[in-house]
N, C-alpha and C positions, 0 to 999 in steps of 0.2 A: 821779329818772327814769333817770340814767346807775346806780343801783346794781342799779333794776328789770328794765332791758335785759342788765347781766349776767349776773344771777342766772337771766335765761328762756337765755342764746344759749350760756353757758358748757359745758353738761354735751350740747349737742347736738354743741360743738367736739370733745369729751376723749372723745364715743364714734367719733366720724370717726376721731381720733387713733389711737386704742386697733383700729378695723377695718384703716384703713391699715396699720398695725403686723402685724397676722394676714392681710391680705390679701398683702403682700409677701413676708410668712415662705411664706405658700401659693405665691405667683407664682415665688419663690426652689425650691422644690421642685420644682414642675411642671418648669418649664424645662430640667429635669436629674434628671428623676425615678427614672431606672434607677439613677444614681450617689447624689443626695442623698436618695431614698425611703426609704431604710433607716435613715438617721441618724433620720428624726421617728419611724419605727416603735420603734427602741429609747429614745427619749424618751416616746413613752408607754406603753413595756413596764417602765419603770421608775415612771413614776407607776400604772401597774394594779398593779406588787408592792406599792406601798405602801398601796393604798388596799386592798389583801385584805389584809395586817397590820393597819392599823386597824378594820378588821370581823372580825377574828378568821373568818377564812374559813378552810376545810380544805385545808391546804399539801400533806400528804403525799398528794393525790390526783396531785399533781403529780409523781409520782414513775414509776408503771406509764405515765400518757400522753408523759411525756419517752422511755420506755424504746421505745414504740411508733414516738413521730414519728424516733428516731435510725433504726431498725430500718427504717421507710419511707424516707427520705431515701438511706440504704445501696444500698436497693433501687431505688432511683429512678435514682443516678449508675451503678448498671451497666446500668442499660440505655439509656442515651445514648451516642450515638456518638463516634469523635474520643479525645481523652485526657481519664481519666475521673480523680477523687477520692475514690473513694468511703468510703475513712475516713475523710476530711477532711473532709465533710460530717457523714457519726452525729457523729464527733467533736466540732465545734462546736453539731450539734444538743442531743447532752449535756450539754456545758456551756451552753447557755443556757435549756436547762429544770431544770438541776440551780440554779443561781443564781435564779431565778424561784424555787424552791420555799424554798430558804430565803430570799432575801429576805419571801417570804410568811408565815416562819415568826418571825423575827426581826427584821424592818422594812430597810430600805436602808440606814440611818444606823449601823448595830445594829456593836459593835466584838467583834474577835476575838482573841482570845490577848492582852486589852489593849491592842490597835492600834485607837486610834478612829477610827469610816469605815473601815474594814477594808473591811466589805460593800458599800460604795462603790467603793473602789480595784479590789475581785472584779468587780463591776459591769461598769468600764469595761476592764481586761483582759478579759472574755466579747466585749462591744461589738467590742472589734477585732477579738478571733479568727472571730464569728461575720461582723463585715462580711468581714474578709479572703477567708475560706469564701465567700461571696458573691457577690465580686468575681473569683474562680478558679471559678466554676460554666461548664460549655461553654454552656447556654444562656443565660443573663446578658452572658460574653463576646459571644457572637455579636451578641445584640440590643444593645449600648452600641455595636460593632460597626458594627452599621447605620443605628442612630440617627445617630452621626458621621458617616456617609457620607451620608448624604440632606443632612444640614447644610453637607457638603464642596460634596455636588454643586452648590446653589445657587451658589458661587462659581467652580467650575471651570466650569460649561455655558456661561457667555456666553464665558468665555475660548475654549474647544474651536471655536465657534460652533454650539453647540447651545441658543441660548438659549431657551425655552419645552418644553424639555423634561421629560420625571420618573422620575426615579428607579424604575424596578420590582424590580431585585432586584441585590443586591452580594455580591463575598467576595471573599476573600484568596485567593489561588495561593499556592505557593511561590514562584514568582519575580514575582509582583507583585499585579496585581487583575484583576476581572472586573466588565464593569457592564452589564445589561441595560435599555435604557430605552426607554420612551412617548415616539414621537417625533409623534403627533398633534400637541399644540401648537408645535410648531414651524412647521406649514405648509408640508412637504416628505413625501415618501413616505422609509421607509426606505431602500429601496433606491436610490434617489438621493444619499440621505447618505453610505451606505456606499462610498466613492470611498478613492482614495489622497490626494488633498487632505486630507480630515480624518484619515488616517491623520500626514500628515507635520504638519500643524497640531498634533494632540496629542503626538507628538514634539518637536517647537520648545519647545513647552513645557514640557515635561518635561526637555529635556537629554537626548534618547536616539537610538539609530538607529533611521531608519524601520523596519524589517524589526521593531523590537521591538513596532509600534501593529499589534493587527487591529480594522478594521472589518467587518461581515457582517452584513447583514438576518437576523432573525431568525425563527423557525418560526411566529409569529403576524404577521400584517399591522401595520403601524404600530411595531412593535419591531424595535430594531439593540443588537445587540451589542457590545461592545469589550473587547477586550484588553489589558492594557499591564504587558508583562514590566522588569522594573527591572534582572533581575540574566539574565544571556547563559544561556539555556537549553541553550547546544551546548556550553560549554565542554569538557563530561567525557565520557569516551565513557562507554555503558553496560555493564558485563563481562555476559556473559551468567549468568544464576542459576544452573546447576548449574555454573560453575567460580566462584565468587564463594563465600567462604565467607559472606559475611552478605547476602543478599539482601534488596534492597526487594518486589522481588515474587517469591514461590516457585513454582518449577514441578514439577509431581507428574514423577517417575521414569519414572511408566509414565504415556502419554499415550491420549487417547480422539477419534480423528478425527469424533465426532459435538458434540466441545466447539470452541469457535474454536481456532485457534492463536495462541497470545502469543510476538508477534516484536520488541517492544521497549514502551517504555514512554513516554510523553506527559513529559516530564521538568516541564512547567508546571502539571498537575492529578497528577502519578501513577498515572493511569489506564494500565491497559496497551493497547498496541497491537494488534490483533487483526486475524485475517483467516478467513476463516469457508471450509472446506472442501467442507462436506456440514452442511445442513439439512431440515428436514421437506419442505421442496421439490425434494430432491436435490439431486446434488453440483452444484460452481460452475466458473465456467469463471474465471480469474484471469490479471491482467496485469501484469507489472511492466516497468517503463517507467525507463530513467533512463541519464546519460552513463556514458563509462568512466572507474572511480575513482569513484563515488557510491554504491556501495555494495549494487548489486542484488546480486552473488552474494554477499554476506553474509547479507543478507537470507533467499536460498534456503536457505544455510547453515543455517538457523533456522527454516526449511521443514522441508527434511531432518532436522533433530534430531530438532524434535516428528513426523514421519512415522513415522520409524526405528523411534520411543519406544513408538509405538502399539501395543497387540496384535490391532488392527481393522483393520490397512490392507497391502496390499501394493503398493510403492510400485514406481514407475519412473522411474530418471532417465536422461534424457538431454543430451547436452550433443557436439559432432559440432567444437567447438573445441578449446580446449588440454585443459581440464578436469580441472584439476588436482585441485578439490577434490573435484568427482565421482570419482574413481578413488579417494577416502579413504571416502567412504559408499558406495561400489557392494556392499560386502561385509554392510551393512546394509537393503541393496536387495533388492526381487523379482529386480528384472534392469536393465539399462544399457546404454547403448554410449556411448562415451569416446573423445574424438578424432574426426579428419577422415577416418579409414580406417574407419570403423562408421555411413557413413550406410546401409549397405545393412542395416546390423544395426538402426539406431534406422527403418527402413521395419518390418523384420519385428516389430518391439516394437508397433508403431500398427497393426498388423495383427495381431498377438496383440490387442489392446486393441479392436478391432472384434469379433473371437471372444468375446470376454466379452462385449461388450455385446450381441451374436446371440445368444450361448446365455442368457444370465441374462434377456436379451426372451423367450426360447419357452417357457420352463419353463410349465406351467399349472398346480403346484402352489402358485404366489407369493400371498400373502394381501393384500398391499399392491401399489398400482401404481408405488409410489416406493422403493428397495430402502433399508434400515437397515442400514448396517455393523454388522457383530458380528464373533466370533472364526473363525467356521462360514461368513459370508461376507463376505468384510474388503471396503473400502474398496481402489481402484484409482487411486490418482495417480497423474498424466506429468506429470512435475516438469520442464521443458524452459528450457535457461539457452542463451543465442545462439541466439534463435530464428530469428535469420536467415539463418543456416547451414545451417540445414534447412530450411526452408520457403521462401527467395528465391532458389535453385536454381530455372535453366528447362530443368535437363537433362534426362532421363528419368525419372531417380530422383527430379530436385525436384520433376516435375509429378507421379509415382506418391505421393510423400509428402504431396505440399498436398492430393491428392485426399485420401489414410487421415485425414491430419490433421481436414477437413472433417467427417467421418461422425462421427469420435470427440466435435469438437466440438458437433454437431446430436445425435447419438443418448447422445450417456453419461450426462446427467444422472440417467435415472431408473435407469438400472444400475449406478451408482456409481462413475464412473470422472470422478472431474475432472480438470481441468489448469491445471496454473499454469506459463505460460510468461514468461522475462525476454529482453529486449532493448534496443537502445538507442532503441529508435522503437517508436511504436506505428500505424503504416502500417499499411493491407492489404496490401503487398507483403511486410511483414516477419512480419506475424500470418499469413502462410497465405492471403490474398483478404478479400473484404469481407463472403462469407458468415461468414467465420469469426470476422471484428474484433465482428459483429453478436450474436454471442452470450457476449460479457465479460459477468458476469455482478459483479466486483468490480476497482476499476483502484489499483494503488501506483503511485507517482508519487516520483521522487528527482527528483536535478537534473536541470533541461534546460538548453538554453541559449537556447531563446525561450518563450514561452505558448504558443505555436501548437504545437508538440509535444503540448500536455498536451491538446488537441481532437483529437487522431489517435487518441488513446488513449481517452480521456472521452467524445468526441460533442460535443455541444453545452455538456452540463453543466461541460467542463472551462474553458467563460469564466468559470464561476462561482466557483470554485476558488482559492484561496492561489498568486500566480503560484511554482511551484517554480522558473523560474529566480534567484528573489533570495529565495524563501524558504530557512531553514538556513544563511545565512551563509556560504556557500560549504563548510558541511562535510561531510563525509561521512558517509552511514548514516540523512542524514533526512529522511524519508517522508511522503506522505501518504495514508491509504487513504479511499477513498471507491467509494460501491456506487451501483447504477444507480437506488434508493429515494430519492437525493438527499442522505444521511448520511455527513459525512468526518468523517475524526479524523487529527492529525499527528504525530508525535513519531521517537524516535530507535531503529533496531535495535540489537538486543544485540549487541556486539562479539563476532563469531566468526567470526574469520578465519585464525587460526593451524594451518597443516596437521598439528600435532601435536595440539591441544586436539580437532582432529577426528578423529583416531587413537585420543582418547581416551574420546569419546564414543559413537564406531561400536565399539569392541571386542567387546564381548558382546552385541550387538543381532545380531535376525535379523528376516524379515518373517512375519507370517502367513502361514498356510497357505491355498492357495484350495482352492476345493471340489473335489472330486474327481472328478466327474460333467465338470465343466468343465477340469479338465486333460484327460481323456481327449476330451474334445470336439473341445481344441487340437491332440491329437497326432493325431487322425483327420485333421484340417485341413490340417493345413501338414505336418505327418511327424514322428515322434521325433527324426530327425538334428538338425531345425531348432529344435526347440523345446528339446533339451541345450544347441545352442547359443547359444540367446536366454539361458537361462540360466545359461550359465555367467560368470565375470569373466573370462576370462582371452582374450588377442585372438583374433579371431576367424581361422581357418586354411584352411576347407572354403569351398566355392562361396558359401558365406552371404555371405564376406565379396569375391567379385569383383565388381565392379560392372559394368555392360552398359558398353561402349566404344562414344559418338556414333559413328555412323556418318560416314565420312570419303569425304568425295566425289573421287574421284583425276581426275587430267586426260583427258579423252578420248585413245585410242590412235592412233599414228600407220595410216597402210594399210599400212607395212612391218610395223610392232609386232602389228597385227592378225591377218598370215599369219605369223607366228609362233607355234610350242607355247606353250604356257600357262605352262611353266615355267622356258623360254628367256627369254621378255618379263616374267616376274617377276622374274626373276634380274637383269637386265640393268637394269630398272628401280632395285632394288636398291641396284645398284652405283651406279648416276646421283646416286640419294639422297644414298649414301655417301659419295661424291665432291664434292658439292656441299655438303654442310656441313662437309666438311675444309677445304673454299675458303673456306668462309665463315671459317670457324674462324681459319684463317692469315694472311689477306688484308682481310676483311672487305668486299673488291669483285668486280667478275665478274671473269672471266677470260677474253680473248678467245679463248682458245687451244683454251676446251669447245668441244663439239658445239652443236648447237643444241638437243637432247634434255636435254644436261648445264646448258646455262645454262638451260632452263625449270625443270627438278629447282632448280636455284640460287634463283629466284625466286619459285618457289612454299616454299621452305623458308625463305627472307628474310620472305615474306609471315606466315609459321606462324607465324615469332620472335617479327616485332612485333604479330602476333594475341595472343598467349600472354602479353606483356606491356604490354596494355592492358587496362583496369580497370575497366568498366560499373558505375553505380550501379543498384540496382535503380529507382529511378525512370527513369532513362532506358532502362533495358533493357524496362520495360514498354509505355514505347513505342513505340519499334522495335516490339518485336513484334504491339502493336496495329494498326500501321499494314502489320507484313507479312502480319494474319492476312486480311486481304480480300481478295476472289477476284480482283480486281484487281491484288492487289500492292501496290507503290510502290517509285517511284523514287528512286535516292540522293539527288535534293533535294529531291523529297516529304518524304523523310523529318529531312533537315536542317531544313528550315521548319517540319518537327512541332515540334520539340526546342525553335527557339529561341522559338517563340510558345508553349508548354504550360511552357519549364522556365525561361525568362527570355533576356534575348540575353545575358548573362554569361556562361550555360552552355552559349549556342549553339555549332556543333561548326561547323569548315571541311569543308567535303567530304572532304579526305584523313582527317580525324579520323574522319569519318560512314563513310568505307570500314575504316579499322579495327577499328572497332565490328564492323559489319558481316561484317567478315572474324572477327574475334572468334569470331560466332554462327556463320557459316558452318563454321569448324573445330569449334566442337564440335557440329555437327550438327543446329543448330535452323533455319535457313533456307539459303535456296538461290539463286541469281541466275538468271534463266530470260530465252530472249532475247540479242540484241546489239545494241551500237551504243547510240541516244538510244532503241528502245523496250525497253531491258534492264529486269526489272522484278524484286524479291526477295519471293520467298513464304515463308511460312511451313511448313516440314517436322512435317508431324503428328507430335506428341511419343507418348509409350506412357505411358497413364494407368494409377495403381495394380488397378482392376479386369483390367486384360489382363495382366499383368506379373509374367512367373513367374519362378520362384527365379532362371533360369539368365540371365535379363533378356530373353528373347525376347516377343516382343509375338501376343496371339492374335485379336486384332480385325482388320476389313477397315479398308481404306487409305480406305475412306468414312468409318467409323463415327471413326477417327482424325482426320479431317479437321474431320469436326464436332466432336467434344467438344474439341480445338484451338482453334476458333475461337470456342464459348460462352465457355472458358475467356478467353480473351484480351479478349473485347467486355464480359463481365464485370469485369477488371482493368480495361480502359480507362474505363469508369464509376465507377471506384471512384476510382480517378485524378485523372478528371477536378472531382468532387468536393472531393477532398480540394485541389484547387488555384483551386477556387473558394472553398474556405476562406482 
């Protein structure tokens, strides 16, 4: 009975055995089937040669389709991306159809030159060469690649706190990983995830600085992205490609303002940096944004090259500060003004630049509504570095510039004329007003020193944003650009800062020619004198460059000073002057020994001094003037109590501060104090807007029409203002 029951139970035991056995060797595979798949494929590449040797099968056909499958494989590794093999690959493919065919010819075991197992030992040298080939293929890498990181992820997501997460897509950076993932299972929205919590969470755990984790929702719903740099992405600076004998990324000689411009390079993917000019929508309007020492005129630097390079563009830079490195490119330039003595020169440049965009609008021979740089009609950049210099002026000249600035900004896109202005804020008092901040059309972003900067510049989009004051490590040159479609990218500018490297670059450059038709258009306009001198580099010498002198409000005349000639009581007045600032000069107090004519000369030249050395920000200065431009007025603690509720009580001013100010505006001629006593009230002196404002600075509008565009002006700034401090 016990020999019956083994003879039935034995051979059902030895084939469970014998499946277990193949079912393992399977499970062993599977599990690791990119890496161990290929070992069982050459185990039974080696039992198929032997079993065509014992069938006497025809070997040497084995010979033209080895020569095929090398010859495909060849062609297969060039055309894959990345670092390619593609000898390495025919190569091994030869050898393991050349060993196939004689194996098939002579059996596996088969000996050569009296070495027995020869074609054994051939065998398993092919086996490694062809796995080695195998395991060096870009696509195999990748995929082992990502296989191990789906496997990683399972143990890093509950550590991160991402547990119920999946894996959607990975890769390597140069300086660490990137990991795209399904954050449905988790039971949170992406964008909730996407915090600085889980940024310094994956940090801790990693052993890194925050600044190295980004977190960011992703362009699909339910998807977050991450970051995680290992190795310091700012260490080096980048040299720029043409002084660089070996460059990572190359930049063509001759440059094409309908291509982006490449101003540095993503140092974590190598992607380059780019900022886009003019596209099929027309040119851009562009801002760059960032403290002093972070690297905006570098940046421009790199503006300027690629402009220069162009044979499509005639550029224009201006810059109304020190502008040193501007005075290195102006001879690569259309035209410039350089320095604090040529804002009258940078008004006529943006009045040339409304001239282009009038005549290039009237033409009705244009076949497109949107104009295409070419050689015949270049591209117009106003390249503008301290844009605050120019545009936060509420002189005369500031309010005739913010107007030109305005038009150029609303009208140049489809006549080709963009502009890319830097400064340390991206305010409407420093962009020019809020019409103008409203047409950015791409924002660069350096350091700041809070977030809130980066929404002056951005809008809303900039809460969304990489905060730039802790992004970069504190170094310098690193950007973020980002466009009003929602798409940023961040990385480092090409280091060009050396006044000589750009001596070297500007040499033999010169700008396109514009059209012909439209220069004579310009010199009918404004006159040949003006237009040699917009063009020329060299400072400016002729009426271009005087600028209108505020009108100065003197003290009323005495009734003696009155019945005196005109030129008696000027004289005399004069001398008072004269005499009162040698006192001040020598003594630095009154003198009781003057007149009473000479101690008022004393105290209204006391009053100039410390006018002249007080320092208005343009926030404060816009609102003073908002509050002087009402028909009403206000009074000096009306306007003390604007200041400390709009600008914080930190910044609030004492009245004697608030009359400085005040006294300030009054000398150069923007308001006035009307009245005595407790109802003395300060108005606003209608300014001379760009449209009334001729060469010689005289104003051709009535004292109404001034009044109003004054006051638009100003209730417009005060909204803009007010805005930005509700932010």
């Amino acid at each position: 009975m016990d020999l019956d029951t083994d003879d039935v139970t034995s051979p059902p035991a030895v084939e469970r055995s014998r499946r277990g056995l193949l079912g393992r060797a399977v499970g062993w595979v599977q599990r690791d089937h990119l890496r161990r798949g290929p070992l069982a494929l050459m185990a039974g590449a080696y039992g198929l040669a032997e079993a065509a040797h014992q069938v006497d099968a025809p070997a040497l056909v084995g010979l033209p389709l080895t020569a095929v499958a090398a010859i495909g494989m060849y062609a297969r590794e060039m055309s894959l991306p990345g670092q390619r093999g593609p000898a390495r690959a025919a190569l091994a493919t030869l050898a393991g159809g050349s060993w196939m065919t004689a194996a098939a010819t002579w059996g596996v075991t088969a000996s050569v030159e009296g070495i027995p197992g020869a074609m054994t030992w051939l065998g398993a040298v092919t086996a490694g060469l062809i796995y080695w080939a195998y395991r060096k293929d870009p696509a195999i890498v990748a995929a082992i690649a990502w296989q191990q990181a789906r496997e990683d992820w399972h143990r890093r997501a509950p550590l991160y706190g991402l547990a119920g997460s999946h894996l959607v897509s990975w890769r390597e950076t140069r300086l660490g990983e990137q990991f795209e993932l399904d954050t449905v299972g988790t039971g949170r929205r992406a964008s909730a995830l996407a915090s600085r919590d889980l940024e310094e969470r994956i940090a801790e755990r990693e052993m890194l600085k925050t600044s190295r984790v980004k977190a960011r929702p992703g362009g699909i719903a339910g998807r977050l992205l991450i970051s995680i740099r290992y190795k310091d992405p700012w260490a080096q600076p980048l040299p720029h490609p043409l002084l660089d004998p070996t460059p990572e990324i190359v930049l063509p000689q001759l440059a094409d303002v309908r291509e982006p411009f490449i101003i540095g390079m993503d140092p974590e993917t190598g992607r380059p940096l780019q900022i886009v000019l003019w596209d099929e929508d027309g040119a851009k309007r562009i801002v760059i944004v960032a403290l002093p020492g972070s690297g905006k005129t570098v940046i421009l630097n790199c503006v300027y090259e690629r402009a220069s390079a162009a044979d499509n563009a005639w550029p224009i830079g201006i810059n109304v500060s020190k502008a040193k490195e501007l005075r290195r490119w102006r001879r690569a330039l259309g035209a410039s003004a350089c320095g604090p003595n040529e804002r009258i020169k940078a008004l006529r440049l943006l009045q040339f630049a409304r001239h282009v965009i009038d005549y290039r609008g009237s033409l009705d021979d244009a076949e497109e509504a949107t104009i295409e740089p070419t050689r015949e009609v270049p591209l117009v950049p106003i390249i503008l570095d301290e844009m605050d210099e120019l545009l936060a002026k509420n002189d005369p000249i500031g309010l005739a510039t913010r107007a030109e600035f305005a038009y150029v900004m609303s009208k140049g896109r489809s006549e080709g004329v963009p502009v890319i202005m830097a400064g340390t804020r991206g305010t409407a008092a420093y962009t020019g007003g809020g019409n103008s901040r409203t047409m950015v059309d791409q924002v660069v972003l350096g350091r700041v020193n809070r977030k809130s900067e980066m929404q002056h510049a951005a809008g809303e989009y900039g809460l969304s944003l990489p905060n730039m004051a802790e992004y970069g490590e504190g170094h310098a040159g690193v950007v973020l650009v980002a466009d009003i479609g929602g798409q940023w990218s961040s990385g480092r500018g090409w280091k060009l800062d050396k006044l000589t490297d750009i001596d070297h670059l500007a040499a033999r450059r010169r700008p396109a020619e514009l059209e012909p038709g439209l220069m004579a258009y310009i010199v009918e306009q404004m006159g040949a004198d003006v237009v040699t001198e917009l063009l020329s580099i060299e400072p400016p010498t002729s009426r271009l460059a005087k600028a209108p002198k505020p009108a100065q409000r003197s003290a009323a005349p005495t009734p003696l000073e009155s019945s005196m000639p005109e030129d008696v009581a000027a004289g005399r007045a004069a001398e008072a002057r004269d005499r009162a600032r040698t006192t001040l000069a020598q003594t630095g107090s009154l003198d009781t020994s003057l007149t009473a004519g000479e101690r008022r000369a004393v105290a209204i030249e006391r009053r100039r001094q410390a006018a002249e050395q007080t320092v208005i920000d343009p926030e404060l200065r816009t609102v003073i003037l908002r509050m002087v431009a009402r028909p009403e007025g206000a009074s000096t603690r009306d306007i003390e109590r604007a200041m400390e509720q709009e600008l914080g009580h930190e910044r609030g001013l004492s009245k004697s501060g608030a009359w400085r100010c005040l006294d300030r505006l009054r000398f150069e001629g923007i308001v006035e104090l009307r009245g005595k006593g407790r109802g003395a009230s300060w108005h606003l002196i209608a300014p001379t807007p760009a449209a009334a404002l001729t060469t010689d600075g005289a104003s051709t509008l009535t004292t109404e029409e001034l009044i109003e565009q004054a006051e638009e002006q100003a209730e417009d700034d005060a909204i803009d203002t007010a805005n930005e401090h509700e932010e």
